[in-house]
C-alpha positions as CSV (number, residue, x, y, z in Angstrom):
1,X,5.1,7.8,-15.5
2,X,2.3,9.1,-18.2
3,X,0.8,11.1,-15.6
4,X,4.3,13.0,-14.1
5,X,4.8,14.2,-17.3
6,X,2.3,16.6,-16.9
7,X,5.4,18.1,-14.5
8,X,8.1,18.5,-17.5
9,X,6.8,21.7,-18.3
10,X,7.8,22.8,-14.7
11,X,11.1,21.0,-14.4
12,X,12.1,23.0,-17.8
13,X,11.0,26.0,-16.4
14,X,13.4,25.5,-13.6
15,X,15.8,23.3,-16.0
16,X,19.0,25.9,-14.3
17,X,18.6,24.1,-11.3
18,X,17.9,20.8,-12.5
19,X,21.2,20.5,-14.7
20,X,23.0,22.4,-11.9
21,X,22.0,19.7,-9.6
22,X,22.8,17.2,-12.0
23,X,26.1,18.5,-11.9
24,X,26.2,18.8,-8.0
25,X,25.7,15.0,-7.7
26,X,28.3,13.9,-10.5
27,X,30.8,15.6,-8.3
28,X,30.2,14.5,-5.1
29,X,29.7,11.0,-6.2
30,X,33.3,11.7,-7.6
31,X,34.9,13.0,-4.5
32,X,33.1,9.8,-2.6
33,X,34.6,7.0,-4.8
34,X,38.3,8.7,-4.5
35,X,38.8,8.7,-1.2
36,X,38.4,4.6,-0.8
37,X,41.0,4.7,-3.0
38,X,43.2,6.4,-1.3
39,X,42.3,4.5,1.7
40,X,43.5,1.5,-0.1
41,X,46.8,3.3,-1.2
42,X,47.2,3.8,2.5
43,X,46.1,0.7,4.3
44,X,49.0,-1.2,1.6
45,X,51.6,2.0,2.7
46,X,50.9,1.0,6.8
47,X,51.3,-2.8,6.1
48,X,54.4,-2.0,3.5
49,X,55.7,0.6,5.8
50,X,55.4,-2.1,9.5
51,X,57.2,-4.5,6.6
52,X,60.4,-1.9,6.0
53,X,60.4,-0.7,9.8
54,X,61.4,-3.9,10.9
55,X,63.9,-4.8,8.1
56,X,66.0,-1.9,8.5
57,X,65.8,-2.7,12.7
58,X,68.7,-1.2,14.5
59,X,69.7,0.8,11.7
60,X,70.1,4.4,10.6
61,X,67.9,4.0,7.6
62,X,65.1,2.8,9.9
63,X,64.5,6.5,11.4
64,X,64.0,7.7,7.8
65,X,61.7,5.0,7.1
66,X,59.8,5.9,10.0
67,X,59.7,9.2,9.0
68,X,58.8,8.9,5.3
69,X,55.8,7.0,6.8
70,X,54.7,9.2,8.7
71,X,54.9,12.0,6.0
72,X,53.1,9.7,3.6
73,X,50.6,8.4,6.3
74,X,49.7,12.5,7.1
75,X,49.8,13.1,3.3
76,X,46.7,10.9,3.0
77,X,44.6,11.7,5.8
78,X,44.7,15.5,4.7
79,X,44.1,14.3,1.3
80,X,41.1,12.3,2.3
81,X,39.7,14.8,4.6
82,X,40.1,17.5,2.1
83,X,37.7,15.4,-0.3
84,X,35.7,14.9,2.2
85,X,35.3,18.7,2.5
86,X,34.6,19.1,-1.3
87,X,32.1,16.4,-1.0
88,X,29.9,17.6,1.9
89,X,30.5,21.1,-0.3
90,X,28.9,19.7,-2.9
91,X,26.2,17.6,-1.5
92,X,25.1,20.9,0.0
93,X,24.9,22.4,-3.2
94,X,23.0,19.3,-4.5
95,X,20.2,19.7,-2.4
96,X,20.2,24.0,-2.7
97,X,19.2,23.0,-6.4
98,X,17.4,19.8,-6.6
99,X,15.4,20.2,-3.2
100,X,14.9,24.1,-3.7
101,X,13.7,23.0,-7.4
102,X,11.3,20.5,-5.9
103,X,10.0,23.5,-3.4
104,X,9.9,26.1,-6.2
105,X,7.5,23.2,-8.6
106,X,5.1,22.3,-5.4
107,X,4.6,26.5,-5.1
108,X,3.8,26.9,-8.9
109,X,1.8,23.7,-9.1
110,X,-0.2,24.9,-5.9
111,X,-0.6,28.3,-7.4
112,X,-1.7,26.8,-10.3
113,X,-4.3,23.9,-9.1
114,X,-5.6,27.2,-7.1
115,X,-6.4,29.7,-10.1
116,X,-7.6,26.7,-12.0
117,X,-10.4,25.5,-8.8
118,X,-11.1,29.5,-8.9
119,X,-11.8,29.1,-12.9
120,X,-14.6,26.0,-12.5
121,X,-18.2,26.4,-12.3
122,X,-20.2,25.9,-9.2
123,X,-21.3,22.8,-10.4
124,X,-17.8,21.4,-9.7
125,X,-18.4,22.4,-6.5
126,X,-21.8,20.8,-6.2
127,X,-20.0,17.5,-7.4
128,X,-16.9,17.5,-5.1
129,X,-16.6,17.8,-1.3
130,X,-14.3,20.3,0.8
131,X,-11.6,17.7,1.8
132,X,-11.1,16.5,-1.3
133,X,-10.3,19.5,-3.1
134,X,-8.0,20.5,-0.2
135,X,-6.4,17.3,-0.6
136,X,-5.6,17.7,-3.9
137,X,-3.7,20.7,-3.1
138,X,-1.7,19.7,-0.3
139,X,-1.4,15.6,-0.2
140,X,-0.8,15.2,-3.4
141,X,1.1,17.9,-4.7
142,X,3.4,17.5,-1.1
143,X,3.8,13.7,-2.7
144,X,4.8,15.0,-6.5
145,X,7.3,17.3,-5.0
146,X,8.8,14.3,-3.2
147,X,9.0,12.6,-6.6
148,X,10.3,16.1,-8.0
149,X,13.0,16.4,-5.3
150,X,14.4,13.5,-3.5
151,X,13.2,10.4,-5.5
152,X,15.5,12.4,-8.8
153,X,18.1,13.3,-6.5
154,X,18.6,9.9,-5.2
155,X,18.3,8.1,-8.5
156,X,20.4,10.5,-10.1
157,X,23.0,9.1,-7.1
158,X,22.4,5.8,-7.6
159,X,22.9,5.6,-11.0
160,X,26.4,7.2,-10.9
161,X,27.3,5.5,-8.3
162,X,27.0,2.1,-10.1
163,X,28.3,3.1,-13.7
164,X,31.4,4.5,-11.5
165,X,32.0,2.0,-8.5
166,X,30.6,-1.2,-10.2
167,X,33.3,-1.1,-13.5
168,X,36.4,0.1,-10.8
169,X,35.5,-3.1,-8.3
170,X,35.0,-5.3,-11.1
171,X,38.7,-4.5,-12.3
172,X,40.2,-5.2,-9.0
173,X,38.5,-8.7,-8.6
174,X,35.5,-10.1,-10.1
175,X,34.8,-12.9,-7.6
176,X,34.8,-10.3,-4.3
177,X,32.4,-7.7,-6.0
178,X,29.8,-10.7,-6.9
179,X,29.4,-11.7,-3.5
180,X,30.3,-8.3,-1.9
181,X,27.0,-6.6,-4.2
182,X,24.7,-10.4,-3.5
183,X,23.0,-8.9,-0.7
184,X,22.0,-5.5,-1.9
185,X,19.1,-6.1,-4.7
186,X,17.2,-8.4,-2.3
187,X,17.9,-5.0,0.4
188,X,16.1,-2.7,-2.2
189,X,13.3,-5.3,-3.0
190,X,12.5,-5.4,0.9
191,X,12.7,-2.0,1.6
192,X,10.2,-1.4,-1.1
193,X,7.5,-3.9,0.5
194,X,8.5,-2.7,3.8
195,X,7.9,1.0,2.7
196,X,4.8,0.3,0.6
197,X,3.6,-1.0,3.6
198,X,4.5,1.7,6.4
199,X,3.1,4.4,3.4
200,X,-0.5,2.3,3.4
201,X,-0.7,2.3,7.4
202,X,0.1,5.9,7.4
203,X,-2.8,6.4,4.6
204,X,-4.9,4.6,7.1
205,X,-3.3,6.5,9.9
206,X,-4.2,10.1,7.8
207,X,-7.8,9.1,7.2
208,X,-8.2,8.3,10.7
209,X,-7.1,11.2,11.7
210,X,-8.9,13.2,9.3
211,X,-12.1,11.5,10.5
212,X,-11.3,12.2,14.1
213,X,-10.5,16.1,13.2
214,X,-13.8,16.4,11.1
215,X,-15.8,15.1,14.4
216,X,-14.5,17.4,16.6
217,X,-14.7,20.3,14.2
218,X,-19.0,19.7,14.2
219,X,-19.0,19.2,17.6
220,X,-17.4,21.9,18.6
221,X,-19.1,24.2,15.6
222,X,-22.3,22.6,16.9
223,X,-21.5,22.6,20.7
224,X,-25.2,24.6,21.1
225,X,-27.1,21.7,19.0
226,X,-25.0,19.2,21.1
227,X,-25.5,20.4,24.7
228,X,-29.0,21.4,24.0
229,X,-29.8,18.0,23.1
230,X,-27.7,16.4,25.9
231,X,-25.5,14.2,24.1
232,X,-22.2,15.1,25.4
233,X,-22.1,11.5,26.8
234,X,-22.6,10.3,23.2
235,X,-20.7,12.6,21.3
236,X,-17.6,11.4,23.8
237,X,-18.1,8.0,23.4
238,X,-18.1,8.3,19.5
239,X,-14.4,10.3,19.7
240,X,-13.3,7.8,22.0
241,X,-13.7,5.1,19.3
242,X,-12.4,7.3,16.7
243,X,-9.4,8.1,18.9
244,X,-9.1,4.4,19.6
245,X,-9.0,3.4,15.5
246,X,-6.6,5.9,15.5
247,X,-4.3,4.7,18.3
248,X,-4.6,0.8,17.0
249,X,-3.8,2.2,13.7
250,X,-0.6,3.9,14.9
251,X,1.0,1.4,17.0
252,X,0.4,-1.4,13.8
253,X,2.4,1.5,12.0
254,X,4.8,1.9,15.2
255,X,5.5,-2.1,14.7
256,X,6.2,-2.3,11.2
257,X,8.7,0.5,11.6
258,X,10.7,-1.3,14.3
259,X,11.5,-3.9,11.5
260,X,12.6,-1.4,8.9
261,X,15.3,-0.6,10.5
262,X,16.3,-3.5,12.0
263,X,16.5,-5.3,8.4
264,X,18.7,-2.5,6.8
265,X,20.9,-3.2,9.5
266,X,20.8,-6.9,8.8
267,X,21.4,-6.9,5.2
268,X,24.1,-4.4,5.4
269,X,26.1,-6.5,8.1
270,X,25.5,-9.3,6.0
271,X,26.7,-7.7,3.3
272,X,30.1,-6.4,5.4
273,X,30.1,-9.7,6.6
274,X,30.6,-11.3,3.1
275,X,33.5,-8.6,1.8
276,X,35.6,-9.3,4.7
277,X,34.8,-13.1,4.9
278,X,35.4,-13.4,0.8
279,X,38.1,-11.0,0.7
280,X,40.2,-12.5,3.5
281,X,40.3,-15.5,1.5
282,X,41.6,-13.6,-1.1
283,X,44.0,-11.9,0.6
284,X,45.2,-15.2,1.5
285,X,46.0,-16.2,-2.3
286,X,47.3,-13.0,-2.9
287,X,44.9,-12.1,-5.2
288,X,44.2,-8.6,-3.4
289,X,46.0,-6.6,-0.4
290,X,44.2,-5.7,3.0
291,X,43.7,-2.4,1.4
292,X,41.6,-3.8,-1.1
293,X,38.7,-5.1,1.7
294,X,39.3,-1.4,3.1
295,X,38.4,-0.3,-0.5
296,X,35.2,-2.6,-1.1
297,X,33.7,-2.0,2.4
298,X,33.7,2.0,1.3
299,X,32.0,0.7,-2.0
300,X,29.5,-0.8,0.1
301,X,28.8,2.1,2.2
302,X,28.4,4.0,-0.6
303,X,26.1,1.6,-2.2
304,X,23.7,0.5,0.8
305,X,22.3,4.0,0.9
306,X,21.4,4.7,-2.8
307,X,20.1,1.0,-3.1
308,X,18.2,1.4,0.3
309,X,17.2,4.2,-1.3
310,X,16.2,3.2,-4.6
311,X,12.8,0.6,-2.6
312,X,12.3,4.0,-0.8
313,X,12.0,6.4,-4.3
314,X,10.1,3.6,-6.4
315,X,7.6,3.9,-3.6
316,X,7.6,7.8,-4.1
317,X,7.5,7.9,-7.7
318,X,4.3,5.0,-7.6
319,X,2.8,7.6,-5.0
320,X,2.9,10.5,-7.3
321,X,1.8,8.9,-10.2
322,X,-1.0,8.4,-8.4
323,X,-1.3,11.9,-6.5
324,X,-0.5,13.1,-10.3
325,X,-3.4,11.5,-11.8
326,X,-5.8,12.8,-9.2
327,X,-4.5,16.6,-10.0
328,X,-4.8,16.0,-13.2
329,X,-8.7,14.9,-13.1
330,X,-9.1,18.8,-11.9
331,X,-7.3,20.3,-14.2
332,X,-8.5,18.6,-17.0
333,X,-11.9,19.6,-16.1
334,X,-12.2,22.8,-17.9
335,X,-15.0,25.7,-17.2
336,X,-17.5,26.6,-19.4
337,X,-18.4,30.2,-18.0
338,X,-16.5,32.2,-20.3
339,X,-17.2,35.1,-22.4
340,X,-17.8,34.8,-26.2
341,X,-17.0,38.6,-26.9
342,X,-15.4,40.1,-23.6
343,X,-17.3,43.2,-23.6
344,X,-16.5,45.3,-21.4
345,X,-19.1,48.8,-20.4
346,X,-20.7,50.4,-18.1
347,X,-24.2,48.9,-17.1
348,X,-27.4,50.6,-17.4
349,X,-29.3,47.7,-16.1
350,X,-31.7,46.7,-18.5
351,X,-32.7,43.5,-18.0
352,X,-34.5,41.0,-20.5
353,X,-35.3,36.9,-19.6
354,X,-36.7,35.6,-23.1
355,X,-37.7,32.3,-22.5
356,X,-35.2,31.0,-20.0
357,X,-34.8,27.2,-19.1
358,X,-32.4,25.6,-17.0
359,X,-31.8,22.4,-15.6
360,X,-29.0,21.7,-12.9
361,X,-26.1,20.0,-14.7
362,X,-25.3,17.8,-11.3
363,X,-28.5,16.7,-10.6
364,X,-30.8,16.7,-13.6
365,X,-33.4,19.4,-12.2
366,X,-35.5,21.4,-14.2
367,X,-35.9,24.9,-12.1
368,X,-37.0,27.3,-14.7
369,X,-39.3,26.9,-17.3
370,X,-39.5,29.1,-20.5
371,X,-39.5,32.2,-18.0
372,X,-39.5,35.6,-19.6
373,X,-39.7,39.2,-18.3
374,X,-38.2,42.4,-18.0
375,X,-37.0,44.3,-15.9
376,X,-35.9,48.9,-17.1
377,X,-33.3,50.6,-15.5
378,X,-34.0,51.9,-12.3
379,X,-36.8,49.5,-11.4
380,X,-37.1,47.4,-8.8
381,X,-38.7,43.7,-9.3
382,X,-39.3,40.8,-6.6
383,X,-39.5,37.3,-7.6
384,X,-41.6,35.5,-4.5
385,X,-42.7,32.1,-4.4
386,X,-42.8,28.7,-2.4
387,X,-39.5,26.8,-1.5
388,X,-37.8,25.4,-4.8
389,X,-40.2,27.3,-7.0
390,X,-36.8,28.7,-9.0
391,X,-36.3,32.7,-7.5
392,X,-32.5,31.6,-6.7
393,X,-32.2,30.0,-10.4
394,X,-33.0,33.6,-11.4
395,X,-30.1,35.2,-9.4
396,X,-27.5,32.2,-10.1
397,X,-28.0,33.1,-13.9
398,X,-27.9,36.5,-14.0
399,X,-24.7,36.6,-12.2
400,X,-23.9,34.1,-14.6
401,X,-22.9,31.4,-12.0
402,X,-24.6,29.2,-14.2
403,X,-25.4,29.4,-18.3
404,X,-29.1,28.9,-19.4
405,X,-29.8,25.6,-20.9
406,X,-32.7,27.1,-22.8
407,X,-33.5,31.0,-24.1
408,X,-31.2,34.1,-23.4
409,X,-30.4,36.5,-20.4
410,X,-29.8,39.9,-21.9
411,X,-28.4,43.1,-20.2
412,X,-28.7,46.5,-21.8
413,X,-29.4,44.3,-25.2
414,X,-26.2,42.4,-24.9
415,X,-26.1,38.4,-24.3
416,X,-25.0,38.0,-20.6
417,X,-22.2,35.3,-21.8
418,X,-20.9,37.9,-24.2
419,X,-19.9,40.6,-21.2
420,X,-16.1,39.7,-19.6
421,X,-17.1,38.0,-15.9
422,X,-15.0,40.6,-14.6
423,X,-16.8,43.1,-16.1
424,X,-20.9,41.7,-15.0
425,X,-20.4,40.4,-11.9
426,X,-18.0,43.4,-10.6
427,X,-21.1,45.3,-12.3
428,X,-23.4,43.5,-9.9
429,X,-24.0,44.0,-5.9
430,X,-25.0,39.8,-4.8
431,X,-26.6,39.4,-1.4
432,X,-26.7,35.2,-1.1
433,X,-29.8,33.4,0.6
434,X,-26.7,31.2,2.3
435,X,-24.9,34.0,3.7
436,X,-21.2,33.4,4.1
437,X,-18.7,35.5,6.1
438,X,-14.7,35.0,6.6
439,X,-12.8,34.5,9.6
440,X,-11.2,38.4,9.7
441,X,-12.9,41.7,10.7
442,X,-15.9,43.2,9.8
443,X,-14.6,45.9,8.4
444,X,-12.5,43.5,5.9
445,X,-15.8,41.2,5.6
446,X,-17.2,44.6,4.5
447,X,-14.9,46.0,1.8
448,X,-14.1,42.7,0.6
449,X,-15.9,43.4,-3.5
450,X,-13.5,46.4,-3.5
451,X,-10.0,47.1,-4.7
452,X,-9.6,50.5,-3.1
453,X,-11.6,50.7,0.6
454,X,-12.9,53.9,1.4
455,X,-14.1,54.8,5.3
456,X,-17.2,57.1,4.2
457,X,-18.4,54.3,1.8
458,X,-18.0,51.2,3.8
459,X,-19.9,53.5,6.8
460,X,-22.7,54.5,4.6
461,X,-23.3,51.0,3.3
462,X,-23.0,49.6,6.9
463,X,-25.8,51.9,7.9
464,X,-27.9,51.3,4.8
465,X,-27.9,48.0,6.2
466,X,-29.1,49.0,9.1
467,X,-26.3,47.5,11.0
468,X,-23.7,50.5,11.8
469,X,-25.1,51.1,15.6
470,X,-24.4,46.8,16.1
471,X,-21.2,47.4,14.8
472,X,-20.2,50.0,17.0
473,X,-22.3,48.5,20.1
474,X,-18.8,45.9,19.6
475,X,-15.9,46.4,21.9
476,X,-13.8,46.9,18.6
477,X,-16.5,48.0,16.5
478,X,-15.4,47.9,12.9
479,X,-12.3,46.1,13.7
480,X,-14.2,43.2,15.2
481,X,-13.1,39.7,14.3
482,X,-16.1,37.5,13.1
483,X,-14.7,33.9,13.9
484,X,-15.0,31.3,11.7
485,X,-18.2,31.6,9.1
486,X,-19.4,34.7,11.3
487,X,-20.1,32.2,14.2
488,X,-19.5,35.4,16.8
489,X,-22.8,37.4,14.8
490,X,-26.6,36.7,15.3
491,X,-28.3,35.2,11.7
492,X,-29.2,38.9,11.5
493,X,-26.1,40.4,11.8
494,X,-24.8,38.3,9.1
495,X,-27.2,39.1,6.4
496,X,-26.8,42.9,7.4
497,X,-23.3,42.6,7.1
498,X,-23.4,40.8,3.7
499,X,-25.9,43.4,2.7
500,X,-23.4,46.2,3.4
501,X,-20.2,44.0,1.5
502,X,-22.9,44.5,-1.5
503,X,-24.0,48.0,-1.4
504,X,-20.5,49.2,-0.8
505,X,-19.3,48.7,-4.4
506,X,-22.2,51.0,-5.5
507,X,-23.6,48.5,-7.8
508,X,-25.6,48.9,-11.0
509,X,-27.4,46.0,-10.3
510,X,-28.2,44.9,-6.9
511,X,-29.7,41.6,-6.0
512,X,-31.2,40.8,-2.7
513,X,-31.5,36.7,-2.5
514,X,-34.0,36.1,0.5
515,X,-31.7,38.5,2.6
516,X,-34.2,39.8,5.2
517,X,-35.0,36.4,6.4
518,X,-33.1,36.2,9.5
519,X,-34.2,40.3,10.4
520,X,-37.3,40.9,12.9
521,X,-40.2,43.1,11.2
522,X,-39.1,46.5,12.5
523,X,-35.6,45.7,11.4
524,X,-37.0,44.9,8.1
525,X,-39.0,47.7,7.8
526,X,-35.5,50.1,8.6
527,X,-33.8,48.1,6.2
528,X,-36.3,48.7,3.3
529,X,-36.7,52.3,3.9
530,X,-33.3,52.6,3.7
531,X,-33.1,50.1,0.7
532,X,-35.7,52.7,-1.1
533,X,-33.2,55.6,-1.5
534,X,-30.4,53.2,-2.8
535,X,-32.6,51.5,-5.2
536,X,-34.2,54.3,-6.8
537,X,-30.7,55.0,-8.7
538,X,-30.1,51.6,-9.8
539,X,-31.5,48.2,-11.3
540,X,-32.9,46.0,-8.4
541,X,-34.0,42.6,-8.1
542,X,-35.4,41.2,-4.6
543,X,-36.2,37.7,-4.1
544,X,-37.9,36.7,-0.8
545,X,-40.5,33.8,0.1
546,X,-41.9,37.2,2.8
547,X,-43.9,39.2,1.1
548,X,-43.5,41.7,3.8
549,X,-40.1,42.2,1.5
550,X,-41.6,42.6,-1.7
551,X,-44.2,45.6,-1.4
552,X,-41.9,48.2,-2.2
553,X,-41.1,46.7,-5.5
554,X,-42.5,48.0,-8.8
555,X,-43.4,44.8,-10.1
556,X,-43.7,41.4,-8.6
557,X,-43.1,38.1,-10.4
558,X,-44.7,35.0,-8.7
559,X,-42.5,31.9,-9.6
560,X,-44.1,28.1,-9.0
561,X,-41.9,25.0,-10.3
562,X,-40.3,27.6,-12.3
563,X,-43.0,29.2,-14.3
564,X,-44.1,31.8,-13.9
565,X,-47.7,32.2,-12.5
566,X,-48.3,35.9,-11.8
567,X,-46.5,39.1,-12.7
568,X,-47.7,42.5,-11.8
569,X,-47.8,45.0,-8.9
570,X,-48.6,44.3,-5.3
571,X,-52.1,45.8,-5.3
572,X,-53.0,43.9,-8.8
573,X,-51.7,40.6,-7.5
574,X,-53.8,41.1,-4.3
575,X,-57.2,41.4,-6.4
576,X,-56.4,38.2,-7.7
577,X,-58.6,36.6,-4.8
578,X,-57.5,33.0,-6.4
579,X,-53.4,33.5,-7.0
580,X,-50.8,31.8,-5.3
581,X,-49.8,35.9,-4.8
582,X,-52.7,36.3,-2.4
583,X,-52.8,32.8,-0.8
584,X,-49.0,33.5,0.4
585,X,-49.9,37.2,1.8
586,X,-52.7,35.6,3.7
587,X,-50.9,32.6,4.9
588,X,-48.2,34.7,6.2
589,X,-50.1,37.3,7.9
590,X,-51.9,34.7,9.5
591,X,-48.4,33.3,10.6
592,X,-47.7,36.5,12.1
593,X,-51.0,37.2,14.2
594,X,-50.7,33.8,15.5
């Protein structure tokens, strides 16, 4: 239970509805228990009553004995169905606070898991896959708010109903509720192996499935690769055994619950068996009435249920221990991307790197090396070099996605970890070398950076991108829906659209991370012409392996294993006959003739 107290501060947030339900449940169990009393008072009145009948037979009095009867008889049954009204009235009311409590917890608690996974660095998200994050937030909080809501509710129920029913059976004879309660601990100790079982199968089940619904997500999201490659016969055969683990795995699940039933209703006939068996004979001593076995049978009924239920809730509350733990892993992981000083200004976009090293916290590689440079207001610089030569480092850490292990990043002579996030990266127009688009329009895809969407803005952008005639070439141009990562837009498309979700916020600094990589030469060429307008007002940094993409800059900075090799403009970097500057122009323009 060390790890569901983490929930306390939730269930005292909501403590109205947990002491309301509370209440709710001490009632009902009340108006449960008095009505097998009454039944007893009436079951004695019928046999008392047959007794008097026949006594006064052939008599006058025998008509008003009749009839008292009767009166008394009716007197009951409203009684008892009146009680049962209240009851059902108040079991209602049970669940509208303890359930709706439960409901109103698993909303906060998702709320919250999702603010904190928005709060973590990206190297929590280097470290942990997809699924299990999404687990996290749906599994296991769905098997705390079954803890939260009926495993309570049902306890709660249980325990009332045995400080109440227990103490009033063992008054009326000790010797009947002994045998009459024999059978019930060894029900709740079966239902709890029978339900920690039929919850692992269904685990197994729920990973099968998963596995199954992974597989044919990537096929389908990779139907070109797959048909292409003719392996259609393959890629069937391998959902076929998926689908068969799954189907093995649900009829072993199917068999185990045809015995849970089954055994409930064993125990619980044995345990009806016993009352009427025990009590008979006691009836026949005369220790007890008829009404009495009427009584203890109700008792039972009562009882099977909360005791059925108590194997049932120890499952659940083991469960969310567990599914506890595992949320609590995340949110004891705490970021540490956050601002020192919350500044909050304007940029001018002044940009210093004084000997900047960092090494990725997940896998132990060094990317930058002691890198420094600068780059004024208004300028434009390109970072180019080979694959894993560090240019994306350089982006990552200026938009503070990372913190430097090593040196400073300054902007307009302010530390970048002293700025409020908000404040930099809203600041700051990111084009991603892995370009990602939601599922929803382009327009939307578009104005996403921006509170307040304006139509002029998001169709200058879109054309500054070079993308505004696709757009409209679309059956529903701006309203177009992109499918799932963009899937319905070339490679192209996508980076011109990302480009346009960047230069629609008007940024002070705009970074362009290998975005032209996807685009033909003459779209390239559009794109930088247009490119040259917007980045004459504002701070620019382009980082490309093409240096086709990096002539327009005012400096260039040649990156190799994260150090810096060359820095200078296009023309100086070209005299270098022996620079890596040189040897990539010539490779690539060789690439191209060929």
């Amino acid at each position: 239970m060390r790890a569901l107290s983490a929930v306390n501060p939730f269930i005292f947030r909501y403590k109205w509805h947990f002491l309301a339900g509370v209440l709710f449940v001490a009632l009902s169990t009340l108006l449960a228990i008095f009505p097998a009393q009454l039944v007893r008072y009436a079951f004695d009145l019928v046999n008392e009553g047959i007794d008097l009948y026949h006594l006064y037979a052939g008599t006058e009095a025998q008509k008003g004995v009749y009839q008292l009867f009767g009166r008394n008889v009716l007197f009951y049954g409203v009684l008892i169905i009146a009680l049962a009204l209240g009851r059902g009235i108040f079991l209602f009311f049970m669940r509208q606070t303890l359930i709706v409590m439960s409901r109103h917890i698993e909303n906060d608690q998702k709320n919250q898991i999702y603010q904190h996974y928005q709060s973590l660095p990206l190297s929590f998200y280097r470290r942990h896959s997809t699924g299990d994050l999404m687990s996290r937030i749906s599994e296991d909080v769905s098997r705390v708010r079954m803890y939260l809501g009926p495993a309570i509710m049902y306890f709660l129920q249980l325990v009332l109903l045995f400080l109440l029913i227990v103490p009033l059976m063992l008054m009326v004879n000790v010797k009947l509720t002994l045998y009459t309660l024999l059978p019930l601990p060894i029900l709740s100790v079966s239902i709890f192996y029978v339900n920690n079982l039929i919850e692992r199968k269904s685990d197994e089940i729920q990973r099968a499935l998963s596995g199954m619904t992974t597989f044919v997500q990537e096929a389908f999201s990779g139907i070109r690769v797959l048909k292409s490659f003719v392996r259609e016969a393959d890629s069937h055969a391998q959902f076929s055994a998926a689908s068969n683990e799954y189907k093995e795995k649900s009829l072993s699940l199917n068999f185990v619950n045809s015995l849970f039933f089954p055994l409930i209703l064993f125990l619980i006939g044995l345990s009806t068996l016993i009352t009427v068996w025990v009590g008979g004979q006691e009836v026949i001593r005369g220790t007890i009435t008829t009404g009495t076995i009427a009584e203890f049978l109700i008792y039972v009924n009562l009882l099977t249920w909360p005791v059925t239920a108590l194997g049932w809730t120890s499952s659940l509350v083991q469960r969310a221990e567990a599914s506890q733990a595992r949320i609590n892993e995340f949110l004891d992981q705490k970021t540490d991307i956050i601002s020192r000083q919350n500044v909050e200004r304007e940029l001018a976009g002044d940009i210093v790197f004084e000997n900047v090293s960092f090494t990725y916290p997940d896998t132990g590689i060094q990317a930058l090396k002691n890198v420094s440079f600068r780059v004024k207001p208004g300028q434009t610089l390109a970072v180019i070099g080979n694959t894993g030569s560090g240019k994306s480092t350089v982006a990552a850490l200026l938009c503070r996605l990372y913190d430097v292990t090593g040196g400073d990043i300054k902007i307009d002579g302010t530390d970048v970890r002293d700025y409020s996030l908000r404040a930099l990266r809203g600041q700051i127009g990111y084009v991603p070398q892995d370009v990602f688009l939601f599922s929803d329009t382009i327009r939307n895809n578009i104005n996403f950076g921006i509170d307040e969407p304006e139509e002029a803005r998001m169709l200058q952008a879109a054309k500054d991108a070079d993308v505004y005639e696709n757009i409209l070439a679309f059956p529903e141009g701006f309203d177009t829906k992109v499918g799932e990562r963009g899937i319905t837009l070339s490679g192209g498309q996508k980076q011109r659209v990302s480009m346009a979700r960047a230069l629609v916020k008007e940024p002070k600094i705009l970074i362009l991370d290998d975005s032209l990589s996807a685009v033909d030469t003459k779209t390239e060429n559009a794109i930088l012409g247009s490119l040259q307008r917007i980045m004459a007002a504002r701070t620019s940094l382009i980082i490309s392996h093409r240096v086709s993409s990096v002539k327009l800059a005012d400096e260039i900075l040649v990156l190799d294993d994260g150090i810096i090799v060359q820095h200078g403009t296009h023309d100086a970097l070209m005299a270098d006959a022996a620079g890596l500057y040189k040897a990539l122009y010539d490779r690539q323009l060789q690439t191209e003739e060929a």
